[in-house]
C-alpha positions as CSV (number, residue, x, y, z in Angstrom):
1,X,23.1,13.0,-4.7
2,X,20.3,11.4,-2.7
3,X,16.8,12.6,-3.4
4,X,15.8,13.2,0.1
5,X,18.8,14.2,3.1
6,X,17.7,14.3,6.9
7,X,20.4,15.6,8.5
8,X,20.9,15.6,12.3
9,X,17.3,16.4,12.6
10,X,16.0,16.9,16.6
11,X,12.5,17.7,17.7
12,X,12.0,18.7,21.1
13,X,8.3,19.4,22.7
14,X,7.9,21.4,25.3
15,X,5.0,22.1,27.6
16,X,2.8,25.6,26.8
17,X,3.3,27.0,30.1
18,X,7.1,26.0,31.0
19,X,6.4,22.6,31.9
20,X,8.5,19.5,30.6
21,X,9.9,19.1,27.4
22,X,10.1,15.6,25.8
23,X,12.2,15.1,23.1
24,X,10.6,13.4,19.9
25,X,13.7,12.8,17.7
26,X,17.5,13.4,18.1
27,X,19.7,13.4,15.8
28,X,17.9,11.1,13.1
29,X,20.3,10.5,9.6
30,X,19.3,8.5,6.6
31,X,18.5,8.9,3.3
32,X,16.6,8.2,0.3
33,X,17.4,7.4,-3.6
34,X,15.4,8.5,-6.0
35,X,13.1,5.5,-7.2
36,X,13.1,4.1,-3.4
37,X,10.7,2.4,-1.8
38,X,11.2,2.7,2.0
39,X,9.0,1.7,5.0
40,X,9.6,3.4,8.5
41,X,8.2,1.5,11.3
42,X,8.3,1.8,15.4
43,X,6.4,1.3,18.2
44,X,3.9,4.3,19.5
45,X,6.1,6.5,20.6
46,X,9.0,6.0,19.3
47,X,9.1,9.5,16.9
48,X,8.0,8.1,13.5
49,X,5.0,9.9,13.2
50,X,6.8,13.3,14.3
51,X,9.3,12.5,11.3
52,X,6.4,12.1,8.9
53,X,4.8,15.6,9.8
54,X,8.7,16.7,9.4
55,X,9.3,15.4,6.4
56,X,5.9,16.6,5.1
57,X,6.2,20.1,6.0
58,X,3.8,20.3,8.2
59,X,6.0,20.8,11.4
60,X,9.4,22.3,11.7
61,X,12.5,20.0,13.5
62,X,13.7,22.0,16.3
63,X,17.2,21.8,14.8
64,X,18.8,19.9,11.8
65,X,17.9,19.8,8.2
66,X,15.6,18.2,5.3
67,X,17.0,18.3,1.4
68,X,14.7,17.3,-1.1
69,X,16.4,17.3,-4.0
70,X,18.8,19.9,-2.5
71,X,16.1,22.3,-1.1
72,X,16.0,22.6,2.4
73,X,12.4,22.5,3.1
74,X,12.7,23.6,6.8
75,X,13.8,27.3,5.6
76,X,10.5,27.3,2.8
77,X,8.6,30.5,4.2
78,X,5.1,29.6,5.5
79,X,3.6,31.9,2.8
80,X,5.5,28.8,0.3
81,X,4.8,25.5,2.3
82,X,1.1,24.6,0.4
83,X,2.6,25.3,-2.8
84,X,5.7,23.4,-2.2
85,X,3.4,20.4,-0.9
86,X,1.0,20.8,-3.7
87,X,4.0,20.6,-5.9
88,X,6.2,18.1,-5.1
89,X,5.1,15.9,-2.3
90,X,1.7,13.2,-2.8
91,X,0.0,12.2,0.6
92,X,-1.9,8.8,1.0
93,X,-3.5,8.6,4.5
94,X,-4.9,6.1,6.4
95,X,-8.7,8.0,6.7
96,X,-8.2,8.8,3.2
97,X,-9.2,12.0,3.6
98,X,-11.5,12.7,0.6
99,X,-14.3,15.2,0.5
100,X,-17.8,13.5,0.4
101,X,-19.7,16.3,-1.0
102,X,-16.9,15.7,-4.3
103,X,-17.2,13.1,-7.0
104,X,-14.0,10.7,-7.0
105,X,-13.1,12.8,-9.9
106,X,-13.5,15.7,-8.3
107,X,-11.6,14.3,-5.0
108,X,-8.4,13.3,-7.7
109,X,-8.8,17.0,-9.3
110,X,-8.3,19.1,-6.3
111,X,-4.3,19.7,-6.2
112,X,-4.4,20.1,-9.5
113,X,-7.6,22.8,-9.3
114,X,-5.5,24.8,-5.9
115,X,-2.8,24.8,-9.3
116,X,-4.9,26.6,-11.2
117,X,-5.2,23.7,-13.9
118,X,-7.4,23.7,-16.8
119,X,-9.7,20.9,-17.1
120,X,-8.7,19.5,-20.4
121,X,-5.0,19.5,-18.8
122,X,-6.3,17.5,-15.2
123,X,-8.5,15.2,-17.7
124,X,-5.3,14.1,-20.1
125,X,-3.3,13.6,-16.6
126,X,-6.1,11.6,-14.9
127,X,-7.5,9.0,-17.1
128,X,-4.2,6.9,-17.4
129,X,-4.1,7.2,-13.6
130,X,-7.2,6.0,-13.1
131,X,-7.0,3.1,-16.0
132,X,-4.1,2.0,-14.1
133,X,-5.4,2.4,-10.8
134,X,-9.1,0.0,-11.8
135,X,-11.3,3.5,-11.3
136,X,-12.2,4.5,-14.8
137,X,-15.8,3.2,-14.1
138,X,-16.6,5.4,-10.3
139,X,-15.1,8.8,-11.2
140,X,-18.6,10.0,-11.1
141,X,-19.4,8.5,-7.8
142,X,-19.2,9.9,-4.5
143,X,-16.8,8.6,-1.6
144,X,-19.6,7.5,0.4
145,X,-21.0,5.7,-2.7
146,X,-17.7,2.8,-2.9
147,X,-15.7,0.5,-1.1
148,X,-12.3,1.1,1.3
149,X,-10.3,-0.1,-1.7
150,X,-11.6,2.0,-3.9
151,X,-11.2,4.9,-1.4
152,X,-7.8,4.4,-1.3
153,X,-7.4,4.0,-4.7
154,X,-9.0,7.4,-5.4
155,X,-6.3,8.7,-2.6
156,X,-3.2,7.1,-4.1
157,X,-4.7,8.9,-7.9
158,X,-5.1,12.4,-5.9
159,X,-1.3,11.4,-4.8
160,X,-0.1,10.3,-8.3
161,X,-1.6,13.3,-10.9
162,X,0.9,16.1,-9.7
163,X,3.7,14.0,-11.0
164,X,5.3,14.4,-7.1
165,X,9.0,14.1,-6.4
166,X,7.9,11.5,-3.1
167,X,5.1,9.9,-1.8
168,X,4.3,9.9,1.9
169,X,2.1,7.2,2.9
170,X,0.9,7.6,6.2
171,X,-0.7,4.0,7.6
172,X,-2.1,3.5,3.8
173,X,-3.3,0.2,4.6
174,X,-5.2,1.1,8.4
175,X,-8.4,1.1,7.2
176,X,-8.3,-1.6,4.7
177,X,-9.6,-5.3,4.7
178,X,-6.9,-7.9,4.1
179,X,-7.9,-8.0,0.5
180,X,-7.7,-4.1,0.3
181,X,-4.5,-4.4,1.6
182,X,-3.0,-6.9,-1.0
183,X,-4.0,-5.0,-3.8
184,X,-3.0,-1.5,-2.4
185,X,0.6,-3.0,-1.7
186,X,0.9,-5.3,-5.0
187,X,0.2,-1.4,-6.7
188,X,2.4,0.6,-4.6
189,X,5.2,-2.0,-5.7
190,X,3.8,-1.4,-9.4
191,X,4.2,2.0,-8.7
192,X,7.4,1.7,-7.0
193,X,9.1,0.1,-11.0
194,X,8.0,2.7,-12.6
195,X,9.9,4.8,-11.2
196,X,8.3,6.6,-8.1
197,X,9.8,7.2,-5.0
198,X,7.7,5.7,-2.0
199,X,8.1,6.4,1.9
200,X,5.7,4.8,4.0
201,X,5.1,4.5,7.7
202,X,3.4,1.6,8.8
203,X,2.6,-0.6,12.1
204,X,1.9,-3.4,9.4
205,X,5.0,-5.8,9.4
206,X,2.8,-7.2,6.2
207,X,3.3,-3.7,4.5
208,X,6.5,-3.4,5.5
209,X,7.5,-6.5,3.7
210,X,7.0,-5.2,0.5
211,X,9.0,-1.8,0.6
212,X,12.9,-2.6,-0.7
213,X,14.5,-1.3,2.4
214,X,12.9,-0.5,6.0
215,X,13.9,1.9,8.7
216,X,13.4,1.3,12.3
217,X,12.9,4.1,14.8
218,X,13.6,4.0,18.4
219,X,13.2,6.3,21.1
220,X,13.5,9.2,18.2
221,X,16.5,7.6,16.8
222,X,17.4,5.5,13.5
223,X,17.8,2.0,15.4
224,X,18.6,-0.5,12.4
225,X,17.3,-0.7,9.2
226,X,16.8,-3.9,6.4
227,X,17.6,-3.7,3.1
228,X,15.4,-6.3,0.8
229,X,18.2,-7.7,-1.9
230,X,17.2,-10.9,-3.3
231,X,14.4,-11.8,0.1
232,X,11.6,-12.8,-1.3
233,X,7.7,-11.2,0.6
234,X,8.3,-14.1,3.1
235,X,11.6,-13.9,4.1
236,X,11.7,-10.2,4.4
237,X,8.5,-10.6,6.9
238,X,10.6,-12.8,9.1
239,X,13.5,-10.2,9.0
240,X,11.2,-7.3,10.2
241,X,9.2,-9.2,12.7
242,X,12.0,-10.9,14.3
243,X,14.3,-6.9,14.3
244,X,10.9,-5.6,16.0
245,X,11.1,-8.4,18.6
246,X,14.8,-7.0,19.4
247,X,12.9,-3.3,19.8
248,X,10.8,-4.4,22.0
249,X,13.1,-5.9,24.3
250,X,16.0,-3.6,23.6
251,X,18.4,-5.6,22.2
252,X,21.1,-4.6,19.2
253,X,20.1,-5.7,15.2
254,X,22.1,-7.7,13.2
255,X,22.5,-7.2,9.7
Protein backbone atom coordinates (compact mmCIF):
# COMPACT_ATOMS: atom_id res chain seq x y z
CA UNK A 1 0.00 0.00 0.00
CA UNK A 2 1.14 3.38 -1.01
CA UNK A 3 2.15 5.76 1.76
CA UNK A 4 0.10 8.59 0.67
CA UNK A 5 -3.60 7.99 -1.54
CA UNK A 6 -5.38 11.14 -3.14
CA UNK A 7 -8.40 9.95 -4.26
CA UNK A 8 -10.79 11.79 -6.57
CA UNK A 9 -9.98 14.86 -4.60
CA UNK A 10 -12.18 18.28 -5.90
CA UNK A 11 -11.88 21.73 -4.38
CA UNK A 12 -14.36 24.16 -5.29
CA UNK A 13 -14.30 28.10 -4.12
CA UNK A 14 -17.03 29.94 -3.93
CA UNK A 15 -17.65 33.55 -3.46
CA UNK A 16 -18.69 34.83 0.43
CA UNK A 17 -21.80 36.33 -0.66
CA UNK A 18 -23.19 33.90 -3.49
CA UNK A 19 -21.08 35.00 -6.09
CA UNK A 20 -19.01 32.67 -8.53
CA UNK A 21 -17.43 29.62 -7.62
CA UNK A 22 -14.09 28.56 -9.32
CA UNK A 23 -13.11 25.30 -9.15
CA UNK A 24 -9.42 24.70 -7.90
CA UNK A 25 -9.04 20.87 -8.42
CA UNK A 26 -11.20 18.11 -9.84
CA UNK A 27 -10.82 14.88 -9.49
CA UNK A 28 -6.91 14.83 -8.91
CA UNK A 29 -5.42 10.74 -8.44
CA UNK A 30 -1.84 9.78 -7.79
CA UNK A 31 0.11 8.49 -5.36
CA UNK A 32 3.17 8.18 -3.38
CA UNK A 33 5.64 5.23 -2.12
CA UNK A 34 7.06 5.47 0.84
CA UNK A 35 10.87 6.63 0.34
CA UNK A 36 9.65 8.90 -2.73
CA UNK A 37 10.85 11.85 -3.82
CA UNK A 38 8.22 13.73 -5.94
CA UNK A 39 8.11 17.26 -7.36
CA UNK A 40 4.64 18.80 -8.31
CA UNK A 41 4.92 21.71 -10.62
CA UNK A 42 2.31 24.09 -12.71
CA UNK A 43 1.79 27.32 -13.80
CA UNK A 44 0.05 29.98 -11.27
CA UNK A 45 -3.12 28.86 -11.22
CA UNK A 46 -3.17 25.74 -12.11
CA UNK A 47 -4.31 24.17 -8.42
CA UNK A 48 -0.87 23.03 -7.00
CA UNK A 49 -0.73 25.20 -4.36
CA UNK A 50 -4.53 24.37 -3.21
CA UNK A 51 -3.23 20.57 -3.21
CA UNK A 52 -0.34 21.48 -0.91
CA UNK A 53 -2.62 23.21 1.71
CA UNK A 54 -4.80 19.85 1.09
CA UNK A 55 -2.40 17.57 1.56
CA UNK A 56 -1.08 19.54 4.58
CA UNK A 57 -4.13 19.68 6.46
CA UNK A 58 -4.57 23.02 6.44
CA UNK A 59 -7.66 23.13 4.12
CA UNK A 60 -10.35 20.56 3.55
CA UNK A 61 -11.09 19.24 -0.42
CA UNK A 62 -14.60 19.85 -1.13
CA UNK A 63 -14.98 16.13 -1.90
CA UNK A 64 -12.58 13.12 -2.28
CA UNK A 65 -10.09 11.65 0.01
CA UNK A 66 -6.32 11.81 1.40
CA UNK A 67 -4.73 8.40 3.10
CA UNK A 68 -1.59 8.73 4.73
CA UNK A 69 -0.64 5.61 5.62
CA UNK A 70 -4.31 4.52 5.57
CA UNK A 71 -5.67 7.48 7.70
CA UNK A 72 -7.90 9.74 6.03
CA UNK A 73 -6.70 12.95 7.10
CA UNK A 74 -9.77 14.96 5.69
CA UNK A 75 -12.11 13.21 8.57
CA UNK A 76 -9.12 14.26 11.52
CA UNK A 77 -11.37 16.54 13.89
CA UNK A 78 -10.05 20.17 14.03
CA UNK A 79 -9.42 19.66 17.83
CA UNK A 80 -6.63 16.68 16.15
CA UNK A 81 -5.20 18.57 13.00
CA UNK A 82 -1.91 20.35 14.90
CA UNK A 83 -1.18 17.26 16.57
CA UNK A 84 -1.49 15.22 13.57
CA UNK A 85 0.83 17.84 11.69
CA UNK A 86 3.18 18.06 14.56
CA UNK A 87 3.38 14.37 14.32
CA UNK A 88 3.71 13.15 11.10
CA UNK A 89 4.10 15.69 8.48
CA UNK A 90 7.69 18.25 8.31
CA UNK A 91 7.09 21.61 6.45
CA UNK A 92 10.02 23.44 4.67
CA UNK A 93 8.75 26.82 3.23
CA UNK A 94 10.00 29.16 0.95
CA UNK A 95 10.08 32.34 3.86
CA UNK A 96 11.34 29.88 6.12
CA UNK A 97 9.34 30.82 8.64
CA UNK A 98 11.60 30.80 11.75
CA UNK A 99 11.00 32.98 14.84
CA UNK A 100 13.76 35.71 15.15
CA UNK A 101 13.37 36.33 18.76
CA UNK A 102 14.53 32.19 18.92
CA UNK A 103 18.04 30.91 18.69
CA UNK A 104 18.36 28.34 15.60
CA UNK A 105 18.23 25.85 18.29
CA UNK A 106 15.43 27.08 19.64
CA UNK A 107 13.72 27.52 16.03
CA UNK A 108 14.62 23.40 15.43
CA UNK A 109 13.20 22.61 19.12
CA UNK A 110 9.69 24.03 18.76
CA UNK A 111 7.58 20.82 17.44
CA UNK A 112 9.30 18.97 19.63
CA UNK A 113 8.61 21.55 22.79
CA UNK A 114 4.39 21.83 21.42
CA UNK A 115 5.19 17.69 22.11
CA UNK A 116 5.98 18.19 25.35
CA UNK A 117 9.66 16.90 24.85
CA UNK A 118 12.29 16.89 27.50
CA UNK A 119 15.36 18.61 26.62
CA UNK A 120 17.83 15.92 26.97
CA UNK A 121 15.39 13.85 24.51
CA UNK A 122 15.25 17.13 21.72
CA UNK A 123 19.19 17.45 22.35
CA UNK A 124 20.07 13.43 21.51
CA UNK A 125 17.56 13.95 18.37
CA UNK A 126 19.11 17.29 17.17
CA UNK A 127 22.76 17.11 17.11
CA UNK A 128 22.97 14.30 14.36
CA UNK A 129 20.51 16.51 12.44
CA UNK A 130 22.45 19.33 12.67
CA UNK A 131 26.05 17.45 12.08
CA UNK A 132 24.43 16.35 9.03
CA UNK A 133 22.83 19.37 8.01
CA UNK A 134 26.59 21.76 8.43
CA UNK A 135 24.84 23.72 11.61
CA UNK A 136 26.50 22.30 14.69
CA UNK A 137 28.54 25.65 14.90
CA UNK A 138 25.13 28.53 14.76
CA UNK A 139 22.61 26.72 17.01
CA UNK A 140 23.21 29.54 19.31
CA UNK A 141 22.69 32.18 16.76
CA UNK A 142 19.66 33.96 15.86
CA UNK A 143 17.92 33.85 12.28
CA UNK A 144 18.68 37.35 11.62
CA UNK A 145 22.35 36.56 12.63
CA UNK A 146 23.08 33.86 9.29
CA UNK A 147 22.75 33.43 5.75
CA UNK A 148 19.56 32.12 3.33
CA UNK A 149 21.28 28.75 3.34
CA UNK A 150 21.64 28.46 6.59
CA UNK A 151 18.01 29.55 7.12
CA UNK A 152 16.90 26.95 5.25
CA UNK A 153 18.99 24.53 6.70
CA UNK A 154 17.65 25.32 10.20
CA UNK A 155 14.03 24.84 8.45
CA UNK A 156 14.73 21.47 6.72
CA UNK A 157 16.30 20.37 10.80
CA UNK A 158 12.90 21.80 12.38
CA UNK A 159 11.36 19.47 9.47
CA UNK A 160 13.65 16.45 10.06
CA UNK A 161 13.69 16.03 14.21
CA UNK A 162 9.99 14.69 14.55
CA UNK A 163 11.00 11.67 12.52
CA UNK A 164 7.89 12.73 10.02
CA UNK A 165 6.06 10.21 7.79
CA UNK A 166 6.38 13.10 4.59
CA UNK A 167 7.96 16.17 3.94
CA UNK A 168 6.13 18.99 2.25
CA UNK A 169 8.37 21.42 0.68
CA UNK A 170 6.73 24.38 -0.32
CA UNK A 171 9.04 26.55 -2.97
CA UNK A 172 12.21 25.42 -0.68
CA UNK A 173 14.49 26.88 -2.94
CA UNK A 174 12.51 30.68 -3.53
CA UNK A 175 14.48 32.56 -1.52
CA UNK A 176 17.83 30.98 -2.14
CA UNK A 177 20.91 32.12 -4.20
CA UNK A 178 21.99 29.70 -6.92
CA UNK A 179 24.60 28.32 -4.56
CA UNK A 180 21.86 27.98 -1.72
CA UNK A 181 19.95 26.17 -4.01
CA UNK A 182 22.60 23.46 -5.06
CA UNK A 183 23.36 22.54 -1.70
CA UNK A 184 19.65 22.55 -0.40
CA UNK A 185 18.76 20.13 -3.41
CA UNK A 186 22.21 17.91 -3.31
CA UNK A 187 20.72 17.42 0.67
CA UNK A 188 17.21 16.88 -0.01
CA UNK A 189 18.53 14.02 -2.51
CA UNK A 190 20.85 12.89 0.57
CA UNK A 191 17.89 12.92 2.42
CA UNK A 192 15.73 11.40 -0.06
CA UNK A 193 18.46 7.62 0.27
CA UNK A 194 18.05 7.48 3.52
CA UNK A 195 15.02 6.75 3.42
CA UNK A 196 12.62 9.86 3.69
CA UNK A 197 9.75 10.56 1.79
CA UNK A 198 9.92 14.02 -0.09
CA UNK A 199 7.03 16.00 -1.91
CA UNK A 200 7.91 19.20 -3.15
CA UNK A 201 6.22 22.01 -5.17
CA UNK A 202 8.32 24.03 -7.16
CA UNK A 203 8.27 26.66 -10.15
CA UNK A 204 12.09 25.64 -10.36
CA UNK A 205 12.48 23.26 -13.40
CA UNK A 206 16.22 23.11 -11.67
CA UNK A 207 14.55 21.68 -8.46
CA UNK A 208 12.39 19.66 -10.25
CA UNK A 209 15.20 17.88 -11.89
CA UNK A 210 16.40 16.32 -8.94
CA UNK A 211 13.09 14.71 -7.39
CA UNK A 212 12.82 10.84 -8.94
CA UNK A 213 9.40 11.35 -10.47
CA UNK A 214 7.46 14.80 -11.16
CA UNK A 215 3.78 15.50 -11.35
CA UNK A 216 2.32 18.09 -13.61
CA UNK A 217 -0.92 19.96 -12.74
CA UNK A 218 -3.18 21.54 -15.10
CA UNK A 219 -6.22 23.44 -14.70
CA UNK A 220 -6.70 21.44 -11.21
CA UNK A 221 -5.96 18.19 -12.88
CA UNK A 222 -2.99 15.55 -12.89
CA UNK A 223 -1.82 16.43 -16.61
CA UNK A 224 1.30 14.08 -17.12
CA UNK A 225 3.92 13.17 -14.94
CA UNK A 226 7.94 11.94 -15.50
CA UNK A 227 9.42 9.36 -13.80
CA UNK A 228 13.48 9.76 -13.57
CA UNK A 229 14.86 5.97 -14.27
CA UNK A 230 18.31 5.99 -15.27
CA UNK A 231 18.17 10.30 -16.60
CA UNK A 232 20.85 11.74 -15.40
CA UNK A 233 20.21 15.95 -13.58
CA UNK A 234 20.59 17.00 -17.30
CA UNK A 235 18.47 14.94 -19.17
CA UNK A 236 15.66 15.04 -16.74
CA UNK A 237 15.82 19.05 -16.95
CA UNK A 238 15.18 18.76 -20.71
CA UNK A 239 12.21 16.29 -19.98
CA UNK A 240 10.46 18.80 -17.61
CA UNK A 241 11.15 21.93 -19.48
CA UNK A 242 10.24 20.72 -22.78
CA UNK A 243 6.49 18.80 -20.95
CA UNK A 244 5.99 22.49 -19.41
CA UNK A 245 6.41 23.93 -22.97
CA UNK A 246 3.46 21.42 -24.00
CA UNK A 247 1.39 23.12 -20.79
CA UNK A 248 1.73 26.13 -21.88
CA UNK A 249 0.43 25.68 -25.19
CA UNK A 250 -1.94 22.91 -24.35
CA UNK A 251 -0.72 20.22 -26.06
CA UNK A 252 -0.77 16.22 -24.90
CA UNK A 253 2.75 14.62 -23.07
CA UNK A 254 4.42 11.90 -24.19
CA UNK A 255 5.95 9.45 -22.06
Amino acid sequence: MAMLEVNNLKKIYTARFGGSSVQALSKVCFSVEKGEYVAIMGESGSGKTTLLNILASLDKPSSGEVLLNGRNIVEIPERELAAFRRDNLGFVFQDFNLLDTFSVQDNIFLPLVLSGRGYDEMSRALMPIAAKLGIKDILSKYPYEISGGQKQRTAVARALITNPQLILADEPTGALDSKATGQLLRLFGEINDMGQTILMVTHSVKAASHAKRVLFIKDGQVFHQLYRAELDEEQMYERIADTLTLLQKGGAAND
